[in-house]
C-alpha positions as a printed Julia matrix, in Angstrom:
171×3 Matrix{Float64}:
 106.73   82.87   90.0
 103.93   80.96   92.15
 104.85   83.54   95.22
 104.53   80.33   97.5
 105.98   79.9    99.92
 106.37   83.27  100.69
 109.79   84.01  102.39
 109.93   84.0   106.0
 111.51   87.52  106.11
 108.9    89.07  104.55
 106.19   86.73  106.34
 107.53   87.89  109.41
 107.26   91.47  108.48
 104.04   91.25  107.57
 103.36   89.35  111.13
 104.44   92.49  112.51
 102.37   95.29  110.73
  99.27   96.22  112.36
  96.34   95.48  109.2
  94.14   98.25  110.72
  96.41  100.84  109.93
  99.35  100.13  108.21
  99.39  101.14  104.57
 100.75   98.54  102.31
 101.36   99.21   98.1
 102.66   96.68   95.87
 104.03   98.22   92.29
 103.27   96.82   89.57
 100.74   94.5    90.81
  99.46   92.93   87.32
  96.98   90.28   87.37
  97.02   90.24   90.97
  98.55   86.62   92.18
 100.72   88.3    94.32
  98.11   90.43   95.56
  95.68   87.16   96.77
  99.04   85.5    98.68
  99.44   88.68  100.2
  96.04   89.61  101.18
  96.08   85.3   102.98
  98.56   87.18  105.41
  95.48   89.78  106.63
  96.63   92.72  104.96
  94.91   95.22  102.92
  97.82   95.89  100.29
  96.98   97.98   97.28
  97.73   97.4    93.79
  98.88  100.09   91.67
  99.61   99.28   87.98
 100.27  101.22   84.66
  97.21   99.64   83.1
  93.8   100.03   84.53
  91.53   97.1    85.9
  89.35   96.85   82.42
  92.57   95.56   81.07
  93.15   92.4    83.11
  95.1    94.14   86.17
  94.2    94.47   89.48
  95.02   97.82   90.36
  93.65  100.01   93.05
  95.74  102.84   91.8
  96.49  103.32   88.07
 100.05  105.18   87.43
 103.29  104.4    86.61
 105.59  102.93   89.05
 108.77  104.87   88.63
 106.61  107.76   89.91
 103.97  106.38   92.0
 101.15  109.07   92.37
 101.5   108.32   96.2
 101.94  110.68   99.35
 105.64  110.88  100.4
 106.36  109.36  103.94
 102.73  107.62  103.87
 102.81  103.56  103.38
 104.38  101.73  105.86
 105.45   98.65  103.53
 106.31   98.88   99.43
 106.36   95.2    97.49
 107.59   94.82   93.7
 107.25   91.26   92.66
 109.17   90.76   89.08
 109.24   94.04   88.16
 112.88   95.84   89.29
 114.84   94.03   86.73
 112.49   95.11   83.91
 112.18   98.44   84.84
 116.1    98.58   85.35
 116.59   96.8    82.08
 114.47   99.81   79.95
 115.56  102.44   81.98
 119.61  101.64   82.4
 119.18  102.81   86.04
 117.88  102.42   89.54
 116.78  105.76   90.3
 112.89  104.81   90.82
 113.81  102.81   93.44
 114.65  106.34   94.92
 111.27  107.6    94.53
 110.06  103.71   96.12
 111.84  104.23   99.15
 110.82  108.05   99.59
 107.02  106.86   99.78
 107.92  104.89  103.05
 107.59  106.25  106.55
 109.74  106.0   109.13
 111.06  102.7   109.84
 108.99  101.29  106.91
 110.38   98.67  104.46
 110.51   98.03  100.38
 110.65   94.23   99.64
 111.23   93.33   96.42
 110.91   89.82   94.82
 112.77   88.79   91.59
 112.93   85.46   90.53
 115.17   83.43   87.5
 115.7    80.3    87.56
 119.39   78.88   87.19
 120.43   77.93   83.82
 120.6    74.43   85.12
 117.12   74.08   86.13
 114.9    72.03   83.82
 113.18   75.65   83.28
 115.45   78.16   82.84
 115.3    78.3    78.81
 111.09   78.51   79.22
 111.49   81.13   81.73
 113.69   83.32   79.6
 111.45   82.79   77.03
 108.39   83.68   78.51
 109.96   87.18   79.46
 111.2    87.7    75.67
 107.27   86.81   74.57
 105.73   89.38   77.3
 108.24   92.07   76.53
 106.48   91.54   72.94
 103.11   91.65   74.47
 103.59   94.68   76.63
 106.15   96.73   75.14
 105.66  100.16   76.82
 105.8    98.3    80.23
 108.5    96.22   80.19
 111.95   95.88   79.23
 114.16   92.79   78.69
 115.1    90.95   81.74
 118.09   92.54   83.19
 120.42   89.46   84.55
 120.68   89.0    88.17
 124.82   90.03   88.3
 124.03   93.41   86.42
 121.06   94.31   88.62
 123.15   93.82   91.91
 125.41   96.22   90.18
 123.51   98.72   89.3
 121.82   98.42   93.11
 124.93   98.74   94.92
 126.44  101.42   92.26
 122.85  103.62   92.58
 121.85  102.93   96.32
 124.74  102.63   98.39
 123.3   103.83  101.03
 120.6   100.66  101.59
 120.72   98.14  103.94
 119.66   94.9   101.77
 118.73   92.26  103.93
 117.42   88.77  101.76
 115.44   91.44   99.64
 114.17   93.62  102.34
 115.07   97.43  102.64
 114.7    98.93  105.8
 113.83  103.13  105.78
């Protein structure tokens, strides 16, 4: 996923945080594209990844994202980009996302971005395929790419209680 253009929703939200002094985190935040598209939009958002920077990441914060070593109640705005439906797909469950929205403050937001192309898109078979050959790469860190119909099933089965709007959850 290029991350461009970035949605308006979330564009917006990020419009409305203050970059002196709101604390942003993005999980999982690998190479760091995201990161740089984010960062375009003036804020300071930390990466936190389960492999360190000497290994090709760009994490500010090295830990695993299903239990982020993070203060409870202290960032004001939580990004996963393409990670959810791995985690989901190795773990069976959405309970991290538990511990994701726990780390926001009042009236701060999780905004997740998953991407898959549809099977009818030129593509789709590549994309799959790519997923299948970095599951093989990184093992410990990801799981097979849970489909799009089982993830919004597992979402609504283990967090009834969130407001989705286009990706965005409100605390």
């Amino acid at each position: 996923m290029s991350f461009t253009p970035l949605p308006k929703t979330f564009t917006d939200l990020c419009g409305s945080l203050d970059p002196a002094h709101s604390r942003t985190l993005e999980l999982g935040c690998g190479d760091g594209r995201f990161h740089a598209v984010v960062s375009e939009l003036g804020l300071d958002l930390w990466g936190l990844d389960l492999a360190p920077p000497d290994r090709g990441t760009a994490a500010d914060i090295v830990g695993d994202a299903c239990e982020p070593p993070v203060i409870r109640g202290s960032l004001d705005l939580v990004v996963a980009a393409n990670l959810v439906r791995h985690l989901a797909a190795s773990r069976g469950n959405l309970e991290f996302m538990k511990q994701w929205l726990a780390l926001l403050k009042p009236g701060g937001s999780l905004f997740l971005f998953e991407d898959e192309p549809d099977d009818h898109q030129p593509g789709a078979a590549n994309y799959r395929d790519l997923q299948d050959f970095l599951k093989l790469l990184v093992p410990e860190a990801r799981g097979a790419l849970l489909p799009v119909s089982e993830f919004l099933a597992l979402s609504s089965t283990a967090l009834p209680q969130v407001d989705w709007e286009h990706g965005l959850v409100r605390n």
